[in-house]
SERO-4910 file (N, C-alpha, C, O; in steps of 0.05 Angstrom, whole numbers):
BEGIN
 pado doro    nc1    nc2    nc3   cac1   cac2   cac3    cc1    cc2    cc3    oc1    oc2    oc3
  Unk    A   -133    628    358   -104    631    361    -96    617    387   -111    613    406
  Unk    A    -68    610    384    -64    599    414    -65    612    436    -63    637    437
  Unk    A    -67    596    457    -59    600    485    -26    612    491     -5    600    484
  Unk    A    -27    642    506      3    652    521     12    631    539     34    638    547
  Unk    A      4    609    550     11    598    578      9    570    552     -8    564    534
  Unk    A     39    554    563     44    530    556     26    511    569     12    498    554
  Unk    A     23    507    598     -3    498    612    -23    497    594    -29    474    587
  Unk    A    -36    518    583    -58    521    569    -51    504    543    -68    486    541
  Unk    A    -39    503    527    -35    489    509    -30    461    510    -38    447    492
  Unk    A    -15    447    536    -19    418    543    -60    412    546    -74    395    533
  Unk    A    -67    425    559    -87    417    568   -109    417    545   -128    402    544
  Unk    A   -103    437    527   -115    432    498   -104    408    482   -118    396    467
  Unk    A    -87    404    485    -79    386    472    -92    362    478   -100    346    461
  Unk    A    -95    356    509   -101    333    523   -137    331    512   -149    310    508
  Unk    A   -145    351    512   -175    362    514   -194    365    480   -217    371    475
  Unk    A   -172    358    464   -170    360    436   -160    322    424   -175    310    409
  Unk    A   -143    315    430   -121    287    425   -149    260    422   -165    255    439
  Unk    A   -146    249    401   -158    222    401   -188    227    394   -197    248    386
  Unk    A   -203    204    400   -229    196    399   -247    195    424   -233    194    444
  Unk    A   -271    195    429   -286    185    445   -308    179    430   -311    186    406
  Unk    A   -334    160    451   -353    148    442   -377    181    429   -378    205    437
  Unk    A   -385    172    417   -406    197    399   -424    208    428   -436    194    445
  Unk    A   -423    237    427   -431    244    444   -467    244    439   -476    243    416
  Unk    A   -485    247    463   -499    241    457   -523    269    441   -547    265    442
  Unk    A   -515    286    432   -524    309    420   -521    304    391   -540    305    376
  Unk    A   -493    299    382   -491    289    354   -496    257    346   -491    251    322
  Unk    A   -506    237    365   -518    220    354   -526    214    321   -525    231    304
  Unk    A   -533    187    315   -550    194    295   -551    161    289   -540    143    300
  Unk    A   -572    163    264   -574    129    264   -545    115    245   -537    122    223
  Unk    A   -535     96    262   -511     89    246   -509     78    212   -494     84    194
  Unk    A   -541     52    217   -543     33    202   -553     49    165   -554     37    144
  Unk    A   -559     76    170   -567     91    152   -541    105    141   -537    100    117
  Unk    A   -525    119    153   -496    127    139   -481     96    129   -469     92    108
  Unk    A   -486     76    151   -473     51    134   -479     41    100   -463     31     85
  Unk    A   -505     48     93   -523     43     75   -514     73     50   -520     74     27
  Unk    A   -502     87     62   -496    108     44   -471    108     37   -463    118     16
  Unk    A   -458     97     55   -425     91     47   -419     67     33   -401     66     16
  Unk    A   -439     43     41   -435     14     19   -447     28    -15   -443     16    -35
  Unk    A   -463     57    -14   -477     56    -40   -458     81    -57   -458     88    -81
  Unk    A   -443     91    -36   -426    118    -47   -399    117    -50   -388    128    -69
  Unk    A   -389    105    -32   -364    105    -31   -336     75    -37   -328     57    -23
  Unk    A   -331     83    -64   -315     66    -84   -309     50    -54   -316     63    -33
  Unk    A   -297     25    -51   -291     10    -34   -297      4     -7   -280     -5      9
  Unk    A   -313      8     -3   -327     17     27   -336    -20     25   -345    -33      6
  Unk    A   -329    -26     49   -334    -48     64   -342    -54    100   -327    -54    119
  Unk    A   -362    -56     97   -372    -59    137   -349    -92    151   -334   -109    142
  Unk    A   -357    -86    169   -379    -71    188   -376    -43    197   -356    -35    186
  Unk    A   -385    -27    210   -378      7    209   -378      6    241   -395     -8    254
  Unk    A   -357     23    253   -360     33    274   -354     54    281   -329     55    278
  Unk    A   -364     78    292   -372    105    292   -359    111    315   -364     98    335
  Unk    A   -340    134    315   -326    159    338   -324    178    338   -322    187    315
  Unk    A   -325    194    357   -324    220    348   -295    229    360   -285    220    381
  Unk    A   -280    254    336   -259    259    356   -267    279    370   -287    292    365
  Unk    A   -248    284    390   -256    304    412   -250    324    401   -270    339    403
  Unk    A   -225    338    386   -226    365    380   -248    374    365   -270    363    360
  Unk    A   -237    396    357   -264    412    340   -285    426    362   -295    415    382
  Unk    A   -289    459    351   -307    467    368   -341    475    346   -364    482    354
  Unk    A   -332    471    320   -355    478    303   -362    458    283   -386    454    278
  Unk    A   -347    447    273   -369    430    250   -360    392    266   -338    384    259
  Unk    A   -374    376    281   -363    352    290   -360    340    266   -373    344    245
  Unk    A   -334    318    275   -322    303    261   -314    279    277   -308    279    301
  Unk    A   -316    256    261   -329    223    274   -297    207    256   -286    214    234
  Unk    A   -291    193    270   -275    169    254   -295    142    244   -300    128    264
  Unk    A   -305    134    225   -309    125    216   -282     97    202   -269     99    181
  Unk    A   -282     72    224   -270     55    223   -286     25    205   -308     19    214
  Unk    A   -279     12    190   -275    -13    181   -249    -30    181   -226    -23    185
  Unk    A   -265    -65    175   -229    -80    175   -216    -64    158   -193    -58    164
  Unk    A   -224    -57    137   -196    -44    108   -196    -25    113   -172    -21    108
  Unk    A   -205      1    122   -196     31    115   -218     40    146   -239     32    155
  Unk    A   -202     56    150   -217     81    168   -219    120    142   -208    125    120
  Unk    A   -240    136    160   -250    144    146   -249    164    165   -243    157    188
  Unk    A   -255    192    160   -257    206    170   -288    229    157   -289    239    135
  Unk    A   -308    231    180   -332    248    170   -343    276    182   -350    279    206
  Unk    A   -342    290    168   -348    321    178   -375    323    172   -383    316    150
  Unk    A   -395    335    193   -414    342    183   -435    367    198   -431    368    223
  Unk    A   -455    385    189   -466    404    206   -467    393    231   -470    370    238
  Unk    A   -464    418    246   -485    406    274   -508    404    268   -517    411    246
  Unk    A   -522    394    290   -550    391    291   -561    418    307   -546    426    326
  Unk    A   -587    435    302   -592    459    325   -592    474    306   -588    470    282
  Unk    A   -599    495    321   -601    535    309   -563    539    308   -546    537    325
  Unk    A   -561    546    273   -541    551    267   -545    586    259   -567    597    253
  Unk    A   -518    600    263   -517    624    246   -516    621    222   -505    601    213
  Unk    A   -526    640    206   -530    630    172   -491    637    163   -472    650    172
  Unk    A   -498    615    136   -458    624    124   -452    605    143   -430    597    134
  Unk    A   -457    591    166   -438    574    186   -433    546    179   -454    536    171
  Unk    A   -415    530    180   -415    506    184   -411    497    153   -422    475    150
  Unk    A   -399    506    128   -412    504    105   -390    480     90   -371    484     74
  Unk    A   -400    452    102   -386    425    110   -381    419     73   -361    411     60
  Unk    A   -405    427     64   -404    431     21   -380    451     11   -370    449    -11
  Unk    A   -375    465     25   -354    489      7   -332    473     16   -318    464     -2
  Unk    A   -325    468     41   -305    445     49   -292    422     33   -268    417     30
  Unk    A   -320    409     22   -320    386      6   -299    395    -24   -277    388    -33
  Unk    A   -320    414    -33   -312    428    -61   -279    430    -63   -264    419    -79
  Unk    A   -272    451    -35   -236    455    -42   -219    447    -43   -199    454    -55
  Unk    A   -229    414    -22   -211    392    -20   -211    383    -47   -190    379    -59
  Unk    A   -236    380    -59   -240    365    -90   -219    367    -93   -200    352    -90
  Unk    A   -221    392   -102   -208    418   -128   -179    422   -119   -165    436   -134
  Unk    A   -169    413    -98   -150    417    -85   -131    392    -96   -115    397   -114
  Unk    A   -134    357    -83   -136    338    -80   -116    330   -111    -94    319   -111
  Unk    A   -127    337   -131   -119    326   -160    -89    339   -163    -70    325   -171
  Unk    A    -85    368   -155    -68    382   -160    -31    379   -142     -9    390   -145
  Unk    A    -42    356   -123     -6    344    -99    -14    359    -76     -3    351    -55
  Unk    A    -33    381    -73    -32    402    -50    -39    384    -31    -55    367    -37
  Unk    A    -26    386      0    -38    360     18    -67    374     23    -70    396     34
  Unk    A    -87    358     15   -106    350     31   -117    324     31   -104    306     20
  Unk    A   -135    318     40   -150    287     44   -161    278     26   -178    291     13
  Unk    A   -153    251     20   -174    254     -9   -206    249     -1   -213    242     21
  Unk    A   -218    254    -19   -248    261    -11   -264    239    -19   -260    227    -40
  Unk    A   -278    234     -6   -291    209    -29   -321    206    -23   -331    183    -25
  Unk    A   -340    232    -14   -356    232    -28   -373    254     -1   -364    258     21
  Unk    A   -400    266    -13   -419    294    -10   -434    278      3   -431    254     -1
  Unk    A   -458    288     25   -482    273     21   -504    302     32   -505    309     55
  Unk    A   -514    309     19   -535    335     18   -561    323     30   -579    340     33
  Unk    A   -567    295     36   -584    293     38   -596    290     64   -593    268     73
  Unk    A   -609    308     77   -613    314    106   -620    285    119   -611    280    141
  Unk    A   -634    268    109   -649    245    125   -629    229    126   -634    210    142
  Unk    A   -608    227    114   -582    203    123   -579    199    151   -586    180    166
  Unk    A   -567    226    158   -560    229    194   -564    254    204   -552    261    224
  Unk    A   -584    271    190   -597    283    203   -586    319    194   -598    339    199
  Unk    A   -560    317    178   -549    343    176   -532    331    144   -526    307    140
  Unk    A   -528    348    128   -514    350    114   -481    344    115   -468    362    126
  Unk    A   -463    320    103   -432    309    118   -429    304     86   -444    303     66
  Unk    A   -393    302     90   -377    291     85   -367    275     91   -367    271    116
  Unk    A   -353    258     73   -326    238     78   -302    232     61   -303    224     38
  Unk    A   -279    236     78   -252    228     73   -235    218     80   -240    207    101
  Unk    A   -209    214     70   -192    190     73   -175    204    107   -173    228    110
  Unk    A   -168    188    126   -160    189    151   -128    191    143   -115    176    129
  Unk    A   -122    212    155    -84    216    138    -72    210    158    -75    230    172
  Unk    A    -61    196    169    -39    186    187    -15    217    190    -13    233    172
  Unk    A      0    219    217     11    231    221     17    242    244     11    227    263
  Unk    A     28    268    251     34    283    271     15    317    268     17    335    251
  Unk    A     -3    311    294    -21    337    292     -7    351    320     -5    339    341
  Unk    A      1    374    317     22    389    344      4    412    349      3    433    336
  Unk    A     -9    404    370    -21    432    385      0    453    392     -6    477    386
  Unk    A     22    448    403     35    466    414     57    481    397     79    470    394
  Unk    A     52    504    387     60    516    365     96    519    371    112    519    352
  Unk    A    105    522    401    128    524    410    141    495    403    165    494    395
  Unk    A    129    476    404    138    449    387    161    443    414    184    438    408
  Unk    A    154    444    442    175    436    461    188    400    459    208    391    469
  Unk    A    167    386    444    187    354    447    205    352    425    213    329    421
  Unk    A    213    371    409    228    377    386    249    392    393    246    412    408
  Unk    A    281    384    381    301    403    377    299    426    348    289    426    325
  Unk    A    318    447    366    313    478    349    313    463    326    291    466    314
  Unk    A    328    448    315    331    447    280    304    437    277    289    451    263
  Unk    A    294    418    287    267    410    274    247    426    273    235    427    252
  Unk    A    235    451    305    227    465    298    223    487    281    204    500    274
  Unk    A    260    487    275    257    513    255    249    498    220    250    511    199
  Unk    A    243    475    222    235    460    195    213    460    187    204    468    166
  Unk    A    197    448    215    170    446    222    157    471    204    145    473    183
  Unk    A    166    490    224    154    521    221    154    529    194    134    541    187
  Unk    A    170    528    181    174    530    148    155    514    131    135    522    119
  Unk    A    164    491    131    150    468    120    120    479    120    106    477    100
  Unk    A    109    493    148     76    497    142     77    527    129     55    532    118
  Unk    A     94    546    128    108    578    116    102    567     86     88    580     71
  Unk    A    114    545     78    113    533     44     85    518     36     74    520     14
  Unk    A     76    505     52     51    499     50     27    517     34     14    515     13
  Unk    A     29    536     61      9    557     52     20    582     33      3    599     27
  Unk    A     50    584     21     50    603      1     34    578    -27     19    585    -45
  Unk    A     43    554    -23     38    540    -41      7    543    -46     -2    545    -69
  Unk    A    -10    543    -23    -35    549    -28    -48    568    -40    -72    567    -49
  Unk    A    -30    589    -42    -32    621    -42    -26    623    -75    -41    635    -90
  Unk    A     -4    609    -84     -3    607   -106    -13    593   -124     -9    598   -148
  Unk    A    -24    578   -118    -44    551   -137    -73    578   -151    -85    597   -140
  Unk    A    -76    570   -176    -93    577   -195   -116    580   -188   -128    565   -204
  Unk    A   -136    592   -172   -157    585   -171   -178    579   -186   -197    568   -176
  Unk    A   -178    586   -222   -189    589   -243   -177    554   -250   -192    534   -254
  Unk    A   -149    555   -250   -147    535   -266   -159    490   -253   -165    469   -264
  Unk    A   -156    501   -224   -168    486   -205   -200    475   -204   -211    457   -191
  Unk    A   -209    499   -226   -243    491   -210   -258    508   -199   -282    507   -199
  Unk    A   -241    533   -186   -256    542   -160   -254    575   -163   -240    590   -149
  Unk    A   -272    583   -186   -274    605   -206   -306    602   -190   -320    583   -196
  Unk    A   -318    627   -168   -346    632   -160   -339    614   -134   -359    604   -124
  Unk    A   -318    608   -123   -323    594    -96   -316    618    -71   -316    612    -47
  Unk    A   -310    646    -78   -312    667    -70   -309    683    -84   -294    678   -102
  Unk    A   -324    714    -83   -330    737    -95   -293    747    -95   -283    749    -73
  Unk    A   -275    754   -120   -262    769   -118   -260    803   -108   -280    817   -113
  Unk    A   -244    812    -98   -246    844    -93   -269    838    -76   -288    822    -75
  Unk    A   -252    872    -51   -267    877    -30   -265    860     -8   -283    864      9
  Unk    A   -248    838     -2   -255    809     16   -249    821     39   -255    807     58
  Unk    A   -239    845     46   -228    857     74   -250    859     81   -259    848    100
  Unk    A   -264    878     64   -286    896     78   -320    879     79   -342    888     88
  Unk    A   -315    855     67   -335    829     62   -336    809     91   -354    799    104
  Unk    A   -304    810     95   -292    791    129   -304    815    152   -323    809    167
  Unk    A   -293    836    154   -304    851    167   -333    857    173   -339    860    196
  Unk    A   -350    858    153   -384    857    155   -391    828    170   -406    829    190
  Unk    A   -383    806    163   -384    778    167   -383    768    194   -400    755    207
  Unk    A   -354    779    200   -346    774    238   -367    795    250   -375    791    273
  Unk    A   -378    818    234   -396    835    261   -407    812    262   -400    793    276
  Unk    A   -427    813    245   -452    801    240   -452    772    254   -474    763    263
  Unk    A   -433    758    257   -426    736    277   -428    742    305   -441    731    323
  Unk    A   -409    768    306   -404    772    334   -432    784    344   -440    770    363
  Unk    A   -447    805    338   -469    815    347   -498    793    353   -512    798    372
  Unk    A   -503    769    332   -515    745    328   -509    725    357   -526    712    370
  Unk    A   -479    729    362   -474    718    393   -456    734    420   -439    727    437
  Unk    A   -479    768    410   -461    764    429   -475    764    456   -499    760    457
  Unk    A   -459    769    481   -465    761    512   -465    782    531   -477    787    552
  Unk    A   -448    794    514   -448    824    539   -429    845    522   -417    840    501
  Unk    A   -428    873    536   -424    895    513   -392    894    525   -385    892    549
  Unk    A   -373    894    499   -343    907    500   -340    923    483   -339    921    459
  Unk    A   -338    950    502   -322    976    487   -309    969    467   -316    978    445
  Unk    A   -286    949    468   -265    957    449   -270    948    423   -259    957    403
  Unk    A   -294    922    426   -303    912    398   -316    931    392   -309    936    369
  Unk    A   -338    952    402   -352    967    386   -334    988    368   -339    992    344
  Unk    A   -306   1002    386   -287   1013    375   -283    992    343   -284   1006    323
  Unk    A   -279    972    339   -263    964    325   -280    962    297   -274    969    274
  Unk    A   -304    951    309   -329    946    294   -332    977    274   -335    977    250
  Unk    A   -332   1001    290   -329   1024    282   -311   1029    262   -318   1041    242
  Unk    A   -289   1022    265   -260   1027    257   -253   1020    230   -248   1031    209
  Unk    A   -256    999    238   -237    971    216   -249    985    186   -235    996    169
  Unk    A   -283    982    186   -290    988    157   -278   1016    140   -274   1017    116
  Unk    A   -273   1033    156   -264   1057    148   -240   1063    145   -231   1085    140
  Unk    A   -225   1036    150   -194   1043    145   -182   1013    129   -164   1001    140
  Unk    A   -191   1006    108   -199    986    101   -171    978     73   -178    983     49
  Unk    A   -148    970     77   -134    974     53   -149    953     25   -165    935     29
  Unk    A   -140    962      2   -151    948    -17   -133    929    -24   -109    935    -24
  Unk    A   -144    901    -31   -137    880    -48   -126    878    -71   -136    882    -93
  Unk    A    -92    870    -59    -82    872    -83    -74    844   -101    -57    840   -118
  Unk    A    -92    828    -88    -84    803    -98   -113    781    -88   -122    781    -65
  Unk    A   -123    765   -109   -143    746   -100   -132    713   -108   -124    705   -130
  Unk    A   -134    698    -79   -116    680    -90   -143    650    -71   -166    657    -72
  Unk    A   -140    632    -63   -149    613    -45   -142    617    -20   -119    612    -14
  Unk    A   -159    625     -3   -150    633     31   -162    603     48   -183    592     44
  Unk    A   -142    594     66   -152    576     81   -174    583    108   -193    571    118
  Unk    A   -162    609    116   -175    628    133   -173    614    167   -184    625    187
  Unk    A   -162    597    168   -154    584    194   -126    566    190   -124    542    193
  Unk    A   -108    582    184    -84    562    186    -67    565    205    -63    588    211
  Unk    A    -54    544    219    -44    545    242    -27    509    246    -35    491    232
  Unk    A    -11    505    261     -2    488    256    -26    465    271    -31    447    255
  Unk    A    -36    463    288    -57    443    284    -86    431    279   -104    416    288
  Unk    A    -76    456    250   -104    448    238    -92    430    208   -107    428    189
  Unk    A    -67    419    209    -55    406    181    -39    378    207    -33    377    230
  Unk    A    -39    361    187    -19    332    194      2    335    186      6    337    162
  Unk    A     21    337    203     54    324    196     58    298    185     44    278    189
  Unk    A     78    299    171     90    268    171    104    261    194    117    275    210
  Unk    A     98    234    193    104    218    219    130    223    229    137    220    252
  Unk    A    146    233    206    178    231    220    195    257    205    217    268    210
  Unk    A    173    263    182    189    291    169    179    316    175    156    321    183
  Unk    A    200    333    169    180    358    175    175    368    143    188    381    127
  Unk    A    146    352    143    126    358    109    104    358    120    104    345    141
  Unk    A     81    370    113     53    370    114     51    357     92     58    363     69
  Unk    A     34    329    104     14    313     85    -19    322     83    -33    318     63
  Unk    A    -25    333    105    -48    343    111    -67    366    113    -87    358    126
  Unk    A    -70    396    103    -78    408    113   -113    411    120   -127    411    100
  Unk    A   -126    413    143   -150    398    156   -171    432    153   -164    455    148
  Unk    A   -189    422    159   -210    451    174   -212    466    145   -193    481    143
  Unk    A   -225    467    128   -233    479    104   -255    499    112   -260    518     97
  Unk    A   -268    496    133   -299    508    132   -293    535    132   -314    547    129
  Unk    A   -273    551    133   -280    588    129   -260    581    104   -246    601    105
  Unk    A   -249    563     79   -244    574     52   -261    590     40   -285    592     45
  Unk    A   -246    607     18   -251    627      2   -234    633    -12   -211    625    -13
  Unk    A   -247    654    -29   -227    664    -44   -223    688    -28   -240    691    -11
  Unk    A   -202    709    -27   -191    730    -16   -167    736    -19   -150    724    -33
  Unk    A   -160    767      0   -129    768      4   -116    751     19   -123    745     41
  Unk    A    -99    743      8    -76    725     21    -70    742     41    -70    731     63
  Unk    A    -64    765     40    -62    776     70    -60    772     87    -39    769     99
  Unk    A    -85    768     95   -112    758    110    -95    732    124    -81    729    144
  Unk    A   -102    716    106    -85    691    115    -58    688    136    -55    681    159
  Unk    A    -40    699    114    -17    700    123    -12    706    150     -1    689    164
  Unk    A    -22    742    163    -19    749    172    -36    736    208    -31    745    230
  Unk    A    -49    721    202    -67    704    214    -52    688    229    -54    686    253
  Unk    A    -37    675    213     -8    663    221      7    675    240     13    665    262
  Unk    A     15    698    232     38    714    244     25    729    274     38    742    290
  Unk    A     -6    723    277    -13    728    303      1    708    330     -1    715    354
  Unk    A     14    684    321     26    675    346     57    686    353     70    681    374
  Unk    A     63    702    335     88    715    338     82    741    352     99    754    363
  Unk    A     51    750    351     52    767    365     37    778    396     42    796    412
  Unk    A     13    754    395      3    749    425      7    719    424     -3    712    446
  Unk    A     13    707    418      9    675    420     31    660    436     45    674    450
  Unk    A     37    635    437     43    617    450     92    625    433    113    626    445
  Unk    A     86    629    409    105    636    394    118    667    412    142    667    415
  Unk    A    104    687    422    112    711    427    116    701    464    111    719    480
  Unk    A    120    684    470    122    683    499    158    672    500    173    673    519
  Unk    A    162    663    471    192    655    481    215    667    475    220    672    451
  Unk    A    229    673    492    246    695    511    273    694    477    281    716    469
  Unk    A    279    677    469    308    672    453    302    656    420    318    638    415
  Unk    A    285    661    404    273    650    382    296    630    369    298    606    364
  Unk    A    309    648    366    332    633    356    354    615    363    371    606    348
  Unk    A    351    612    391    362    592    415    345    568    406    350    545    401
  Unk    A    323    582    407    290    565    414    287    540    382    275    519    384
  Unk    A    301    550    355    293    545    333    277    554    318    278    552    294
  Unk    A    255    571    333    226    573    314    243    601    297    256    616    311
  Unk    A    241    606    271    244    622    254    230    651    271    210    650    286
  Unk    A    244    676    264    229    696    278    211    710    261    212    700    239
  Unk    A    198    725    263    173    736    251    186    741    222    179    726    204
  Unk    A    210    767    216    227    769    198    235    754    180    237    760    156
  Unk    A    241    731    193    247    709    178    226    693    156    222    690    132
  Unk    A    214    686    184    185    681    164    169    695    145    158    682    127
  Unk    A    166    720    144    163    731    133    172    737    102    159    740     81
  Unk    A    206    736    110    219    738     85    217    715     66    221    718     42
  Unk    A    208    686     80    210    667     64    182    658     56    181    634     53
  Unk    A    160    671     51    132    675     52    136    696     26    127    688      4
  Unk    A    146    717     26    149    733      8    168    728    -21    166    734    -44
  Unk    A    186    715     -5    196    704    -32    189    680    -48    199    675    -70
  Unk    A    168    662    -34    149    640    -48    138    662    -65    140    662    -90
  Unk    A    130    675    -55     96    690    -66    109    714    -79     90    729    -83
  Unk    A    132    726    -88    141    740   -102    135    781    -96    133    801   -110
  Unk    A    132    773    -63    126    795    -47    150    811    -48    171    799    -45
  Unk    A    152    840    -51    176    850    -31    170    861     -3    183    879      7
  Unk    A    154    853      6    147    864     37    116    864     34    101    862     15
  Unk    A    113    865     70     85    869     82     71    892     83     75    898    106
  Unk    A     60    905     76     50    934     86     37    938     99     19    921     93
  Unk    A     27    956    125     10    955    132     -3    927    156    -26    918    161
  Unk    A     25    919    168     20    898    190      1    911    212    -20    900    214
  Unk    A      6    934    228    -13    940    246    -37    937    238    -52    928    255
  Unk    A    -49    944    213    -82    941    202    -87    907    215   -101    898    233
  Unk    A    -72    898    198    -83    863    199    -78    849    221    -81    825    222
  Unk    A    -69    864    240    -54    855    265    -84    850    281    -95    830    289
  Unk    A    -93    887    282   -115    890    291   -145    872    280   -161    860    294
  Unk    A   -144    875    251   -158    861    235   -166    831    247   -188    821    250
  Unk    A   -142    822    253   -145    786    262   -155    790    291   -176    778    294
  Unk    A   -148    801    310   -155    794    328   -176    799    332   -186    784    349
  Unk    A   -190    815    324   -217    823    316   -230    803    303   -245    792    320
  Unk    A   -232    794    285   -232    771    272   -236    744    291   -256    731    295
  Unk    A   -211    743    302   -217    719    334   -234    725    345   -253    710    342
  Unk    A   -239    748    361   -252    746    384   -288    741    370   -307    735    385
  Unk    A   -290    746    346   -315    748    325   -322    713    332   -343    704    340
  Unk    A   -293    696    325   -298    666    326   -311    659    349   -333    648    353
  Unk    A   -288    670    368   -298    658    396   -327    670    407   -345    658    419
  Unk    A   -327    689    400   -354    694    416   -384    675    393   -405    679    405
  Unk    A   -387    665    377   -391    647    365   -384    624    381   -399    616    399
  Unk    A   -369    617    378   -379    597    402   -385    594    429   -391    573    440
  Unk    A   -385    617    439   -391    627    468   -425    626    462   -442    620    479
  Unk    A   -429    633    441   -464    633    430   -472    609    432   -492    605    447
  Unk    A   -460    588    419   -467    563    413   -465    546    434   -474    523    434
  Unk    A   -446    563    461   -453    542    481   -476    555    494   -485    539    511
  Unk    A   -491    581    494   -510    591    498   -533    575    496   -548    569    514
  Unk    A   -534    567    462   -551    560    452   -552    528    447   -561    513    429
  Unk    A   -539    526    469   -532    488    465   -520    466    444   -521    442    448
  Unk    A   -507    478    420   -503    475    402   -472    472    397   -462    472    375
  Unk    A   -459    468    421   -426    472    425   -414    445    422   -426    426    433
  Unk    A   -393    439    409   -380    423    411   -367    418    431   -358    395    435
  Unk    A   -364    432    442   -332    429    469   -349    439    493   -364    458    490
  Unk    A   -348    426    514   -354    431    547   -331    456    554   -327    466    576
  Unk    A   -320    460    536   -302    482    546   -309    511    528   -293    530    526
  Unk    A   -332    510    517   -338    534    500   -334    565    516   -319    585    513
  Unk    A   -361    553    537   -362    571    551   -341    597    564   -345    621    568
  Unk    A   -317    578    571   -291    586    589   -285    604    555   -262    601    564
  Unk    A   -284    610    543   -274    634    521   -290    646    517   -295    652    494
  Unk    A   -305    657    538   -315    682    535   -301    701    548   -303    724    540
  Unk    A   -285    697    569   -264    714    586   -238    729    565   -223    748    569
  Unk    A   -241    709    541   -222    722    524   -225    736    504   -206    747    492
  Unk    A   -251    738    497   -259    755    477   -242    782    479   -225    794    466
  Unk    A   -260    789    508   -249    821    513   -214    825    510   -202    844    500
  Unk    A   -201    799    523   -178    813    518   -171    807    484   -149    816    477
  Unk    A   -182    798    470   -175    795    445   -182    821    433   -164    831    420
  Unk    A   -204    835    436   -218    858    423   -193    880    441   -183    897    426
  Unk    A   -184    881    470   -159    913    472   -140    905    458   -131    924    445
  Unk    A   -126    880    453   -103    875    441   -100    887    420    -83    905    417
  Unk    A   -124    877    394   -131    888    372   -138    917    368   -139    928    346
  Unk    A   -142    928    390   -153    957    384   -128    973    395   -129    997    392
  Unk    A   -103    962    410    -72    970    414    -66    974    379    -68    995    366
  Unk    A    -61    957    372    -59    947    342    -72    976    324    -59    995    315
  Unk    A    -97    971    323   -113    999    316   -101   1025    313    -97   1039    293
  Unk    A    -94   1031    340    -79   1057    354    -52   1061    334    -46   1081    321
  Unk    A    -39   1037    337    -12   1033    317    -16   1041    290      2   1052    276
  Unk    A    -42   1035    281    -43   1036    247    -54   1059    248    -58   1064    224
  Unk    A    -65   1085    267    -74   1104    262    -96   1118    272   -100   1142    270
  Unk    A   -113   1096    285   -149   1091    293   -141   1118    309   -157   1130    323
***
């Protein structure tokens, strides 16, 4: 989730924005992915030249440039992974299954399972041109655009929410029923796998969460990280052509999702500004209402659960990568620096707790 301090969000942005040369951990031999892309991929023409972008803290991703087309490639890290992590194939699959049906994602254009290419299991897809906005407050924008922006990705994801998952393809790409109490086992088992040092309030929550667990009343396609820059804008509209980062899809409660969202309205970069509606960004209410009426909701129930739920949930992510910079296996030189936030992620969430009853 984002950064409270706009500072913090420039500097991600800066720390995230563009390309650099392949760092030297994810290396790999070029002339062998070249040889898999001239034999796999419908129009692929060399010469190939290899980048990596800087964002991303878990699965690296390379621009993959030629004269005719640039390319974009996701693939494992290399190293001691947690099991269930990095699962660059389930990725591949949703975009497929996604791709045919208008939903923005990238088109895909092809798997490669086979470890000796470059050393890990990748993908590749089409490079979508656009506007990627770290900063959820959207400050180089007037209110009207922001309050478009913010919608535009509000319709996105009911649209996601509502797409068929049976009729798509993606019937066994997660277990229906129970996904609360499935996410919950999942983030321990992450969080305990890395963790660094003991926080009370995660063990509270760890305790908690399972035993107060509402049931699923709906199983739909969860993106499970949506946020405004993990999707591409259009260059000049406020439409998502793009939505990016597949690796935690599933099937689940939309809930889940949703409400995942609505965490910057409530610790995030969104809950720091003083006049929402001065500001443009739609207020929680708002959003909400127009989320519910895509999706044929009459209301939320039960926000303190999932309030708590997510941030719990975060701090599960981050300390995962606080592991992986442990264990050398980090994408970002800045892993480490989010371990200071775990803890406050785990009292926030366990405030939350208190609210729903804990």
């Amino acid at each position: 989730m984002a950064e409270t301090e706009v500072s913090d969000e420039q500097t991600r942005e800066a720390l995230n924005t563009g390309t650099k040369p392949v760092v030297d951990s994810h290396r790999f031999d070029e002339s062998r992915l070249a040889a898999w892309l001239e034999a796999n991929v419908e129009g692929y023409k060399g010469p190939l030249e290899v980048r990596q972008f800087k964002g991303g803290q878990s699965n690296p991703t390379y621009q993959l440039v030629t004269p005719g087309q640039t390319y974009v490639m996701r693939r494992k890290p290399p190293g001691k992974l947690l099991p269930s992590a990095h699962a660059v194939d389930r990725e591949f699959r949703v975009i497929s299954a996604l791709h045919p049906t208008g939903f923005p994602v990238a088109r895909p254009y092809g798997l490669c399972t086979d470890d000796s290419v470059i050393g890990t299991i990748f993908y590749v897809m089409e490079m979508v041109e656009g506007r990627i906005l770290w900063d959820q407050s959207l400050p180089a924008y007037e209110p009207a655009e922001r309050h478009a922006i913010h919608m535009a990705a509000c319709r996105t994801l009911a649209a996601l929410h509502n797409t068929d998952y049976k009729a798509v393809g993606l019937e066994g790409f997660g277990r229906p029923g129970n996904y609360m109490a499935r996410q919950i086992d999942r983030w321990t088992k992450q969080y305990k796998a890395s963790e660094t040092r003991h926080i009370p309030t995660m063990e509270k929550l760890i305790a908690w969460l399972p035993t107060s667990t509402p049931e699923d009343d709906q199983t739909t396609i969860v993106h499970a990280d949506y946020r405004l820059d993990n999707m591409v804008m259009h260059a000049t509209e406020p439409r998502v052509v793009a939505v990016l980062d597949w690796e935690l899809a599933t099937l689940g409660n939309p809930l889940a999702d949703f409400t995942y969202v609505l965490m910057q309205w409530v610790n995030g970069t969104i809950s720091t500004i003083p006049d929402l509606k001065a500001h443009g960004i739609p207020t929680m209410e708002e959003y909400v209402a127009e989320y519910c009426r895509l999706t044929g909701r009459n209301g939320l129930p039960e926000l303190n659960w999932f309030f708590a739920y997510n941030g719990f949930r975060l701090a599960g992510i981050l300390q995962g990568i606080v592991g992986r910079a442990r264990d050398g296996t980090a994408n970002s030189p800045q892993a480490a620096a989010m371990e200071e936030r775990v803890p406050q992620l785990a009292d926030t969430a366990w405030e939350f707790a208190k609210k729903a009853g804990a």
